[in-house]
N, CA, C and O atoms as CSV, one atom per row, in Angstrom:
chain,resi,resn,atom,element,x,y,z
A,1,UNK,N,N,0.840,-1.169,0.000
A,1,UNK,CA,C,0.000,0.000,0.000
A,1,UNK,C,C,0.892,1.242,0.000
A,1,UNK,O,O,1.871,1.474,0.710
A,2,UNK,N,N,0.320,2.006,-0.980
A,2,UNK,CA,C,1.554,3.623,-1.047
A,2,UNK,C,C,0.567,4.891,-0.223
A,2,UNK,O,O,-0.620,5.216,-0.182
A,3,UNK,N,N,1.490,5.212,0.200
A,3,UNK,CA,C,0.576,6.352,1.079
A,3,UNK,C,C,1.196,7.949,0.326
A,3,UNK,O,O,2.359,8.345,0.250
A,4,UNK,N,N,-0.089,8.611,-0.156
A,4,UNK,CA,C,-0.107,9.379,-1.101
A,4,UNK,C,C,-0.209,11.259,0.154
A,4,UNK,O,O,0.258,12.357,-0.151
A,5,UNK,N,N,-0.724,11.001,1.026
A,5,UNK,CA,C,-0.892,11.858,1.889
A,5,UNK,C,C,0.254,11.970,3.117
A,5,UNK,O,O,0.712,11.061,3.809
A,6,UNK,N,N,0.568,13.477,3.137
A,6,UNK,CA,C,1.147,13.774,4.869
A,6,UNK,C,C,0.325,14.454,5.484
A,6,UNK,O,O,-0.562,15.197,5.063
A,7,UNK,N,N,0.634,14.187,6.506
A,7,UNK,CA,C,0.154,14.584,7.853
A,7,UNK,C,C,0.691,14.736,8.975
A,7,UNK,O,O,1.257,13.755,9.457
A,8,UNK,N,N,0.678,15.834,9.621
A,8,UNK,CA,C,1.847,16.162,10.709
A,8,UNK,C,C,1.164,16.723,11.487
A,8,UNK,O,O,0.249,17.499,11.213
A,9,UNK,N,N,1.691,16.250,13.023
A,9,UNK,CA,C,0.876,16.391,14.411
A,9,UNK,C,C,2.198,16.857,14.981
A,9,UNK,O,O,3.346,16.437,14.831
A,10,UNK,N,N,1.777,17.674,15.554
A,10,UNK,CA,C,2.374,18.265,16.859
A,10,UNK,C,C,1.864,17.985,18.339
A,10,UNK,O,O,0.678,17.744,18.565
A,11,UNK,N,N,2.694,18.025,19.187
A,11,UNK,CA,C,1.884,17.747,20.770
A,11,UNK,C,C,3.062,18.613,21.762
A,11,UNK,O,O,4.276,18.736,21.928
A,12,UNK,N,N,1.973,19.011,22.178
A,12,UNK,CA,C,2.740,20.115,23.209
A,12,UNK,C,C,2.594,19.611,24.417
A,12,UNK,O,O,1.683,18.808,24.622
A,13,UNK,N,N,3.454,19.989,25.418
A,13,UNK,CA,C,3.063,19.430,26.766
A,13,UNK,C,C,3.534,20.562,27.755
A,13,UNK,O,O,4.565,21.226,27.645
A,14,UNK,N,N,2.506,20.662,28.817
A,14,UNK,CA,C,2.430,22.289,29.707
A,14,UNK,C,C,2.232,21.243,31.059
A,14,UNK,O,O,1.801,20.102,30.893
A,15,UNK,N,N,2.590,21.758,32.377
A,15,UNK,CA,C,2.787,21.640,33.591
A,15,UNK,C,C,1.368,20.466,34.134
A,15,UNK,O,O,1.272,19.465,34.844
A,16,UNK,N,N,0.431,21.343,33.282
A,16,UNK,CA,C,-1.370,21.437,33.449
A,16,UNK,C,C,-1.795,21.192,32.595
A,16,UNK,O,O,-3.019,21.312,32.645
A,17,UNK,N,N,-1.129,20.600,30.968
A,17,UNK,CA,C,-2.600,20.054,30.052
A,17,UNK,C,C,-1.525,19.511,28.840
A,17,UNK,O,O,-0.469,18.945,29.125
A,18,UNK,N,N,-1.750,19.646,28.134
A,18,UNK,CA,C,-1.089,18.832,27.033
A,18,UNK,C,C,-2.175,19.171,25.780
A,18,UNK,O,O,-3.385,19.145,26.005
A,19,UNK,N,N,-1.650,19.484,24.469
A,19,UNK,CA,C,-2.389,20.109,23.382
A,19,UNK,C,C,-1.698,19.497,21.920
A,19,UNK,O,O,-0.498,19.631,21.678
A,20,UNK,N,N,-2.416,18.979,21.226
A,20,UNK,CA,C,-2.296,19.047,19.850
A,20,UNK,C,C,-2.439,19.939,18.587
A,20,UNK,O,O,-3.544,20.344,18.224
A,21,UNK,N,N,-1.549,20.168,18.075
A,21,UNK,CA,C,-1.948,20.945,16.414
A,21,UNK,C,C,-1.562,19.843,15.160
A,21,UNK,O,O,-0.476,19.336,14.877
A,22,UNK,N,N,-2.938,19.684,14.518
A,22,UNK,CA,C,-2.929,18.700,13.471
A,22,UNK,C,C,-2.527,19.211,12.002
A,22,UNK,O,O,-3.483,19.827,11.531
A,23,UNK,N,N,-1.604,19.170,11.255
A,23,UNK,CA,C,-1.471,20.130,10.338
A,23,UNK,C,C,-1.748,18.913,8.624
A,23,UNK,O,O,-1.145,18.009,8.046
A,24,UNK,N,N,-2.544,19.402,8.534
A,24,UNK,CA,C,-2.662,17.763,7.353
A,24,UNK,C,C,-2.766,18.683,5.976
A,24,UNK,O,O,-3.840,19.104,5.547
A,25,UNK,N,N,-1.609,18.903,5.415
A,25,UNK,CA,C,-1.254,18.879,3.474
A,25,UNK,C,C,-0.122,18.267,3.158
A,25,UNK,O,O,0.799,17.684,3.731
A,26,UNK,N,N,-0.563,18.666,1.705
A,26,UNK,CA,C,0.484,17.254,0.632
A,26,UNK,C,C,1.251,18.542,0.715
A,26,UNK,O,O,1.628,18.291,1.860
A,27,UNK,N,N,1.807,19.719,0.470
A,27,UNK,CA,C,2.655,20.548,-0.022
A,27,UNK,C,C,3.688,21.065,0.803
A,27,UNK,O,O,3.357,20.919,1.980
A,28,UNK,N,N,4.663,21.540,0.703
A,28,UNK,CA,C,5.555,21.368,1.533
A,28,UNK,C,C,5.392,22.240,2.777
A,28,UNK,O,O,4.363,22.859,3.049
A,29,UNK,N,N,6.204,22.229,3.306
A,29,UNK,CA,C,5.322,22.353,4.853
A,29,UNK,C,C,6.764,22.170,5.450
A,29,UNK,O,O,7.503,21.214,5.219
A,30,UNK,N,N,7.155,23.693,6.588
A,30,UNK,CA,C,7.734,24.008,7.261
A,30,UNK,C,C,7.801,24.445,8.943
A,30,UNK,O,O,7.145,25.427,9.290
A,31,UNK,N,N,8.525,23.767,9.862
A,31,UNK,CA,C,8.158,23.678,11.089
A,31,UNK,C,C,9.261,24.631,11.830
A,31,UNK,O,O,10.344,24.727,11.252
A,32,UNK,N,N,9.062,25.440,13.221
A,32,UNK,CA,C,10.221,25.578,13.682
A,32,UNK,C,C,9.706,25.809,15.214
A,32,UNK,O,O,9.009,26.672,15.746
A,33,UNK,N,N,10.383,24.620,15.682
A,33,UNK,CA,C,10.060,24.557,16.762
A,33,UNK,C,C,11.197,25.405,17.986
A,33,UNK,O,O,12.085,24.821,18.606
A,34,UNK,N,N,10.863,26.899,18.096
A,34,UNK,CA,C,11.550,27.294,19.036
A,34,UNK,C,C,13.311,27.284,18.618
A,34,UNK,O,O,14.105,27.590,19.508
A,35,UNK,N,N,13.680,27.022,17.623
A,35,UNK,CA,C,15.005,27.630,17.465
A,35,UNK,C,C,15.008,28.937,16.817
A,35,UNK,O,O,15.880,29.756,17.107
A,36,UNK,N,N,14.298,29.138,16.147
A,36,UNK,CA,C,14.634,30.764,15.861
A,36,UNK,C,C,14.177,31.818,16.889
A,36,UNK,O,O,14.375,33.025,16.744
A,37,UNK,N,N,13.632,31.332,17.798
A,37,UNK,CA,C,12.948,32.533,18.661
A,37,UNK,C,C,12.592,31.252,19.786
A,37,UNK,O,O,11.968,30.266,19.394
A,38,UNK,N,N,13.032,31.373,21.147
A,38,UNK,CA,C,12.739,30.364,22.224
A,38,UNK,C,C,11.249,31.000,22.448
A,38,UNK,O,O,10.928,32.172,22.644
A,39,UNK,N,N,10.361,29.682,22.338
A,39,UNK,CA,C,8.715,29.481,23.005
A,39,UNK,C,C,8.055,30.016,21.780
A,39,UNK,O,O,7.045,30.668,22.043
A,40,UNK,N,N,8.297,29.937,20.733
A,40,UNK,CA,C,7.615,30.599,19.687
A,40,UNK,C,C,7.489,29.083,18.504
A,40,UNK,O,O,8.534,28.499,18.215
A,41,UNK,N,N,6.527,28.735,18.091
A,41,UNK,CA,C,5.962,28.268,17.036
A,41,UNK,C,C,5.612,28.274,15.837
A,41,UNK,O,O,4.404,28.433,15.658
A,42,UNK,N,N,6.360,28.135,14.784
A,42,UNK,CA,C,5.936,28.709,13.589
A,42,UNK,C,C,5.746,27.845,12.407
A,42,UNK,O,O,6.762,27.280,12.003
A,43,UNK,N,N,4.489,27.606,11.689
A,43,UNK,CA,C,4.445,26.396,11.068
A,43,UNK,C,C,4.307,27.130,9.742
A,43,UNK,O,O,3.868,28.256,9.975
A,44,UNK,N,N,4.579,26.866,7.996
A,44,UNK,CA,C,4.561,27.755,6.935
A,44,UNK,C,C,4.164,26.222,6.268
A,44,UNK,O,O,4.702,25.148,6.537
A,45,UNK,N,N,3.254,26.434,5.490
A,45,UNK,CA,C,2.970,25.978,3.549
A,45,UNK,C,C,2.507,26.972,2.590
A,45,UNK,O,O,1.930,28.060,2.586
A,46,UNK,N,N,3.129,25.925,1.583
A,46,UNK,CA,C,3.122,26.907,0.407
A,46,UNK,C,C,1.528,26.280,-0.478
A,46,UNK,O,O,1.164,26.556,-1.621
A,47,UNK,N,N,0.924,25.489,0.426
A,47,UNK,CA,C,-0.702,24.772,-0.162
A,47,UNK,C,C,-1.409,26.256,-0.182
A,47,UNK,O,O,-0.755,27.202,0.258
A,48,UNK,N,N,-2.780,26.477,-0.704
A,48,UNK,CA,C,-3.360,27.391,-1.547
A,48,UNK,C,C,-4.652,27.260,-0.245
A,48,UNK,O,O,-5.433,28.139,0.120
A,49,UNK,N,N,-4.545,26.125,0.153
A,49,UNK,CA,C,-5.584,26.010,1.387
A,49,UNK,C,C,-4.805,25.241,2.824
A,49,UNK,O,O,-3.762,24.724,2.427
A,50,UNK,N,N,-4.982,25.024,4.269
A,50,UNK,CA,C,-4.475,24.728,5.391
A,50,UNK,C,C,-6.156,24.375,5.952
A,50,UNK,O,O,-7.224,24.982,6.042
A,51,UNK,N,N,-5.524,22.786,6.295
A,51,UNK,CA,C,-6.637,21.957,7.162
A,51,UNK,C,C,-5.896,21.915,8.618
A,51,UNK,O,O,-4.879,21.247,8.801
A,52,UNK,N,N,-6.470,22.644,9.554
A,52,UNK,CA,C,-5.784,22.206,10.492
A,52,UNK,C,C,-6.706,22.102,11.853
A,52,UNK,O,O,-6.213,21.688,12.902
């Protein structure tokens, strides 16, 4: 079976809860978790639409 789709989950975890961000496209798709800026989140595609 070929898997034609990505899909990328994030999970955060806090003192007091724990949180997901589901980020689901085929197009490329950029993450930065806190190295360019500490506690900061920044997710980028270049898709025409964002399911998240």
């Amino acid at each position: 079976m070929k898997c034609t789709r990505r899909a990328h989950l994030y999970i955060g975890l806090n003192p007091d809860r724990a949180y997901g961000i589901f980020f689901n496209t085929t197009f490329w798709s950029q993450f930065d978790i806190g190295a360019e800026k500490p506690g900061v989140l920044r997710m980028e595609t270049r898709g025409p639409e964002l399911d998240y």
